[in-house]
C-alpha positions in Angstrom: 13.3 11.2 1.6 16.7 11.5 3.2 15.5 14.1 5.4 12.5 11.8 6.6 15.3 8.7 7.1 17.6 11.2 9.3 14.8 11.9 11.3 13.7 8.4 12.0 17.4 7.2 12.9 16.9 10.5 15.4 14.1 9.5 16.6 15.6 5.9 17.7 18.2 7.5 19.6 16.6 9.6 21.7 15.3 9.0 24.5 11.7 8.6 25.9 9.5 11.4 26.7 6.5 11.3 29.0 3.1 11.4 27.2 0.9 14.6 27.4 -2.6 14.6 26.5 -4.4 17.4 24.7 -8.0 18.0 24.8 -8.4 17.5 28.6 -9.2 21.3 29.2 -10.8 24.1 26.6 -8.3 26.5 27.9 -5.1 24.1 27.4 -3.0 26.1 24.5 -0.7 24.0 22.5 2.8 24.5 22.1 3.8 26.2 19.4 6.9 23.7 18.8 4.4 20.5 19.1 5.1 19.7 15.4 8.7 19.3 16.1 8.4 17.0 19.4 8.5 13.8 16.6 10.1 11.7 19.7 6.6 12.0 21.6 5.1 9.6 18.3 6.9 6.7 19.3 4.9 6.5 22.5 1.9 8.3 21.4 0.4 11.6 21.3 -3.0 11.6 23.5 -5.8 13.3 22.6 -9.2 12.8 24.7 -12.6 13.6 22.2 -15.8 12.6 21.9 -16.9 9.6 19.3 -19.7 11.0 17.4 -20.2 8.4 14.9 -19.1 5.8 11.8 -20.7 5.9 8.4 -19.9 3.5 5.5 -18.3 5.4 2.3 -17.3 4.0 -1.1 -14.1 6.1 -1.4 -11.0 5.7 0.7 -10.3 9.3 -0.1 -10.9 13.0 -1.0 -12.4 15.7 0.2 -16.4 16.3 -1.0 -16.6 12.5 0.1 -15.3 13.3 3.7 -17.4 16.2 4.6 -20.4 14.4 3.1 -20.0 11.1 5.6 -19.5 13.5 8.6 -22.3 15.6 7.6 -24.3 12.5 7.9 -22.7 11.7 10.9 -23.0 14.7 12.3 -26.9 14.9 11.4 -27.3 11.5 12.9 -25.1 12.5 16.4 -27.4 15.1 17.0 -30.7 14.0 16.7 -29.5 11.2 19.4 -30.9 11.7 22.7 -27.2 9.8 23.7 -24.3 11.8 25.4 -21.2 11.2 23.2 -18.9 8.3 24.3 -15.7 10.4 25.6 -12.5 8.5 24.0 -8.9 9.1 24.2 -6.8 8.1 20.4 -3.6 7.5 21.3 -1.7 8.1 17.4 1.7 6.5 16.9 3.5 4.9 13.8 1.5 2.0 14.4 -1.4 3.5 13.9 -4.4 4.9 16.1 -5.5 3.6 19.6 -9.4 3.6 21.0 -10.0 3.5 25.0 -13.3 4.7 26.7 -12.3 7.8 28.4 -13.7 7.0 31.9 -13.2 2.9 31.7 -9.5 2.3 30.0 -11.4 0.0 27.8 -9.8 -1.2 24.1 -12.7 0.0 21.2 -10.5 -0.5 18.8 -6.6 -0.3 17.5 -6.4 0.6 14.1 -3.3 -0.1 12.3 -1.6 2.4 10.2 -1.6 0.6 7.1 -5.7 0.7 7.1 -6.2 4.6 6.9 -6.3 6.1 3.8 -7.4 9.2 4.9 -7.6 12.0 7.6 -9.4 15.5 8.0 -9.9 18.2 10.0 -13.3 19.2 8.8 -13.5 22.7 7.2 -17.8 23.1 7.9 -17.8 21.4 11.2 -14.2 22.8 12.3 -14.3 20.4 15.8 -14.5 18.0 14.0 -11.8 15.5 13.0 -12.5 11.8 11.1 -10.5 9.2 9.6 -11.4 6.8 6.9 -10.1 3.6 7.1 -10.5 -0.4 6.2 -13.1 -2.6 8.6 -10.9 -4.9 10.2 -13.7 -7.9 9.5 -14.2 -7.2 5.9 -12.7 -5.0 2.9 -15.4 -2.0 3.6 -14.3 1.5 4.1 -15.6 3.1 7.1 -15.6 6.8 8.3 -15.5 7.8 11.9 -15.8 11.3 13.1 -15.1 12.5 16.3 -15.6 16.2 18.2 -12.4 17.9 19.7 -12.6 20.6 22.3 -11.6 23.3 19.7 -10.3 23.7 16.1 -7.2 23.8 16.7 -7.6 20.5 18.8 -8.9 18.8 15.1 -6.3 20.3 13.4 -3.5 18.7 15.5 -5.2 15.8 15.7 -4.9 15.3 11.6 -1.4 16.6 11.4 -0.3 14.2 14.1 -1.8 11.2 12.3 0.0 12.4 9.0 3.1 13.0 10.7 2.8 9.2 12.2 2.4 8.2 9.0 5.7 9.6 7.6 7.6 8.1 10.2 6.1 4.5 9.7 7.4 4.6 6.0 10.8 5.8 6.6 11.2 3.0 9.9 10.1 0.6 7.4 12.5 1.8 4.7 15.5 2.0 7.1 14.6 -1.5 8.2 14.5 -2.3 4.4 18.1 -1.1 3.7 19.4 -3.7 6.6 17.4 -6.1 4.6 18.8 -5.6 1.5 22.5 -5.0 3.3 22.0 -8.6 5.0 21.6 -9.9 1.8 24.0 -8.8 -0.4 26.7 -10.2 2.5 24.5 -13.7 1.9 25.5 -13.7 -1.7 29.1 -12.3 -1.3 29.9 -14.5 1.2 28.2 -17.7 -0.4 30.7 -16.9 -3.9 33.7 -16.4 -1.7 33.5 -20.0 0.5 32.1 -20.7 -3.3 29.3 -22.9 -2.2 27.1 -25.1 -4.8 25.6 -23.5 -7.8 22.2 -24.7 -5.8 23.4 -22.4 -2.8 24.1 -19.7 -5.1 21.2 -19.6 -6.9 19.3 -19.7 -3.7 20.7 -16.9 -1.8 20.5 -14.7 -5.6 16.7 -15.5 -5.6 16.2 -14.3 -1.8 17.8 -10.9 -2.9 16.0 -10.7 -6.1 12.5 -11.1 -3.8 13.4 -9.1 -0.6 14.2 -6.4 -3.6 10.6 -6.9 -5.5 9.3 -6.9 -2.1 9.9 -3.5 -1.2 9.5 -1.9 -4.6 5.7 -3.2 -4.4 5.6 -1.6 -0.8 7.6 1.3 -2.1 4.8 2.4 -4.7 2.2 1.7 -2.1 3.8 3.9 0.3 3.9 6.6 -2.4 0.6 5.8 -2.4 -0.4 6.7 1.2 1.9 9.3 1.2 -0.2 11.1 -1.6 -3.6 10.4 1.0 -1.8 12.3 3.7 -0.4 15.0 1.6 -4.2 15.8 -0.1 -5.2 19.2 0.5 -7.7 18.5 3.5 -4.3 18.1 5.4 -3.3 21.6 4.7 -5.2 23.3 7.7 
């Protein structure tokens, strides 16, 4: 966990890269060092795929459920007489952007905090797909798109996780000013020794802001287990 805060408080500092997208050509190799280029996440890797498809599943993770949905979405993209919708996902710690390839237009940005899972299918090895949370109700929805090649897929799912990793450990770093800001509040409300009211005031912010982040704490142990499965072990 240290590690992952050094590398967010690293990732601050430096200084903005420009943005390379993957996928545009079947003979585009990438880099072996890609993993390591964590700066490029803050603006957003780029990856330009085709949308083949969303199914409704009843799990928001694991592995037989995943290949299952894009079987079925697979089976239903190809006995469509329609050309695939070429989109570009744009994945940063906020989460994962959709644009039409051709017109720039929104489909949909998908915050972080609604994917529970992430593959690079091992049948359809193209193939990558995401399960997340409809933003309109509490069902779980798997999309599946086709990259130019495997390794494409593959990228695409490490990326995500890696995004994800970065997310928690900005939001625990912003915790720790938090929790720094308040524990001046008390000190400083004892030494001027405001009202017992004050006092108990400023204690009960701190004894929230603290109960706050263990509850996001566990869920981010939580969604760190999701991105850590073994269908992110390509």
């Amino acid at each position: 966990m240290d590690a992952l805060k050094s590398a967010g408080r690293a990732i601050i500092k430096s200084p903005g890269v420009p943005r390379h997208t993957w996928g545009t050509s079947k003979h585009e190799k990438l880099p072996e060092n890609w993993t390591d280029t964590k700066e490029t996440l803050l603006e957003g890797m780029v990856f330009n795929v085709k949308y083949l498809g969303m199914t409704l599943v009843e799990q928001p993770k694991g592995e037989d459920m995943a290949s299952a949905a894009i079987h079925r979405i697979v089976c239903t993209a190809r006995a469509s007489a329609k050309k695939f919708r070429k989109v570009t996902l744009t994945v940063s710690p906020k989460g994962i952007v959709l644009t039409d390839t051709e017109t720039s237009e929104l489909i949909e940005d998908v915050s972080i905090y609604r994917i529970s899972y992430c593959t690079a299918d091992k049948t359809q090895d193209k193939v990558f797909a995401y399960v997340s949370q409809s933003q309109f109700s509490e069902t779980l929805e798997c999309h599946a798109f086709l990259c130019q090649k495997r390794k494409i897929a593959q990228a695409v799912t490490l990326t995500v996780a890696q995004a994800f990793k970065i997310a928690l450990d900005l939001w625990e770093v912003a915790q720790e000013g938090k929790n720094k800001k308040a524990r001046t509040c008390c000190s400083c409300a004892a030494a001027n020794t405001q009202t017992e009211t004050s006092d108990t005031q400023c204690v009960a912010a701190a004894n929230n802001s603290n109960h706050y982040m263990s509850l996001i704490s566990h869920s981010g142990e939580q969604w760190m287990a999701v991105f850590f499965s073994s269908s992110c072990d390509i």
